[in-house]
C-alpha positions in Angstrom: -34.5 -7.5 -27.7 -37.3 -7.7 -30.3 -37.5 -10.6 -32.7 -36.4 -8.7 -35.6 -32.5 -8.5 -34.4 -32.9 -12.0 -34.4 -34.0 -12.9 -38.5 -32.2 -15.1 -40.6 -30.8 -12.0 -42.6 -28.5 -11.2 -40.0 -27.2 -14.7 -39.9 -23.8 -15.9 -39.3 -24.0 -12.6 -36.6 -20.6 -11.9 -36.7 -20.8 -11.6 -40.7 -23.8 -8.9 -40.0 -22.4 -7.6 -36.6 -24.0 -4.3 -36.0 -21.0 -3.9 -32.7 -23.6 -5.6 -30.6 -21.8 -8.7 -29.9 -19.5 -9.0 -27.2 -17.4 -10.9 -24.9 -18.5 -11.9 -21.4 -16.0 -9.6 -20.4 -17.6 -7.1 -22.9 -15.3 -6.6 -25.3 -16.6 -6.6 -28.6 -16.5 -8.9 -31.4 -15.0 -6.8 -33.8 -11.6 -6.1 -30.8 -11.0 -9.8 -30.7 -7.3 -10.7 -32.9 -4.7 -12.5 -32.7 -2.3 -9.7 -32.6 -4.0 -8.4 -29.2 -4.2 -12.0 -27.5 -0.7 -12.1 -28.1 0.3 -8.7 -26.7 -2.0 -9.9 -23.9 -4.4 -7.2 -24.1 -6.8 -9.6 -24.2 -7.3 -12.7 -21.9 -8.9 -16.4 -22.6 -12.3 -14.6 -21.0 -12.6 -12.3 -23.6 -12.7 -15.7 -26.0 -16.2 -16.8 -24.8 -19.6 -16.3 -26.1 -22.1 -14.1 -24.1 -25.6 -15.4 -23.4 -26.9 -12.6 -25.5 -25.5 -13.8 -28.4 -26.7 -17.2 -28.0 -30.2 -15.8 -27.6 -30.2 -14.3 -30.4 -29.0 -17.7 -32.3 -32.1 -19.3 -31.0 -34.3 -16.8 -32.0 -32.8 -17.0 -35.5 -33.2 -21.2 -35.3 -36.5 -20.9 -34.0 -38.1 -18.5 -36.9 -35.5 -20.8 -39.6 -38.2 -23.6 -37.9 -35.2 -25.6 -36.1 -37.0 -25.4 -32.7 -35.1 -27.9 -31.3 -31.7 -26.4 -31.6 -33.4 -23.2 -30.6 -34.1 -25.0 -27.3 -30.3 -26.2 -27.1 -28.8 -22.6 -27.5 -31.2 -21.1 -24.8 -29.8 -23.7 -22.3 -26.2 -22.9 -23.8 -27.0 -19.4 -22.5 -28.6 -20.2 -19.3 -25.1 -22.8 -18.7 -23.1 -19.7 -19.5 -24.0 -17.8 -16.5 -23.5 -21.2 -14.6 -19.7 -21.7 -12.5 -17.8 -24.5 -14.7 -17.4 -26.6 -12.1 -21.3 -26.7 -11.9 -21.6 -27.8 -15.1 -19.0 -30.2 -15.0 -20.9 -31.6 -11.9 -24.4 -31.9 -14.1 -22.4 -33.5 -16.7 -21.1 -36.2 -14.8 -24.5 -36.5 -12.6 -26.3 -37.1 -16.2 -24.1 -40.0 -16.8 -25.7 -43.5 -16.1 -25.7 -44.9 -12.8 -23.9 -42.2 -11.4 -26.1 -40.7 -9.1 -29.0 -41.4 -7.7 -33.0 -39.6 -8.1 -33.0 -37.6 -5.2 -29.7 -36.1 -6.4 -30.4 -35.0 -10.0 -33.7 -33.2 -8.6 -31.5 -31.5 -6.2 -29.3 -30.4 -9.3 -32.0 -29.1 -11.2 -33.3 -27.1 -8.2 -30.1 -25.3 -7.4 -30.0 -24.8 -10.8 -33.3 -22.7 -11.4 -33.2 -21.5 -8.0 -29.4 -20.3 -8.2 -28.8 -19.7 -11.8 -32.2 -19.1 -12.9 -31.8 -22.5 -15.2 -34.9 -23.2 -16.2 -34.7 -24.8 -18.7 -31.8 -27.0 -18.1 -33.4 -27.7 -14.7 -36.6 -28.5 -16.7 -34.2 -31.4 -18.6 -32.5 -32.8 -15.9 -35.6 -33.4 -14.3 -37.0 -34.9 -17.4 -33.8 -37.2 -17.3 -34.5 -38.1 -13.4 -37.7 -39.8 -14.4 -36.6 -41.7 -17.4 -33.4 -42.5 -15.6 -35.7 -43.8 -12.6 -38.2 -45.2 -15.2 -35.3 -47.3 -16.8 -33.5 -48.2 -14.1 -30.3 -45.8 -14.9 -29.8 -44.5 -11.6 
């Protein structure tokens, strides 16, 4: 994707859809109504947003100079190809005192190694050592 599908003229994305958004069942944006989530042609999977999209947000935060919610969508899309229960597990592991060093390492690990997390992996071990350095674990 080059950076220019990603400039501020083309924000919201779905105002400026071109029919490259879709589902993470693939369905694109502009198939997603009511009328066919009733008639159940359409599922609660088709209601997500795919990592590509998300991408594309953050390159559009980035070059708008927000670089810090362009870092927050790029883990959005990295947790999107992520099982829920996983994140659910992260999220409570991040909590205070819930788990100890050793674990949140091994979280970030499986999820760069399994994922391919990086960057979430990269915060969660950032939040092992000031968790260890403040005595939250």
């Amino acid at each position: 994707m080059s950076t220019s599908e990603g400039t501020g003229d083309q924000y919201p994305l779905g105002k400026h859809d071109d029919g490259t958004i879709r589902t993470p069942t693939g369905r694109p944006l502009k198939d997603l109504d009511l009328d066919a989530l009733c008639a159940g042609e359409m599922g609660t999977d088709d209601l997500g947003i795919h990592a590509d999209t998300l991408n594309r947000q953050a390159e559009i935060a980035q070059e708008a100079g927000f670089p810090q919610l362009a870092t927050n969508l790029r883990r959005a899309a990295e947790l999107t190809r992520v099982p829920h229960e996983t994140v659910l597990a992260v999220y409570e592991a991040l909590r205070p005192y819930r788990v100890t060093h050793e674990r949140l390492l091994a979280l970030a690990d499986e999820l760069e190694e399994t994922y391919g997390a990086a960057e979430n992996a990269a915060l969660i071990r950032e939040a092992a050592q000031v968790y260890q350095e403040q005595g939250l674990l």
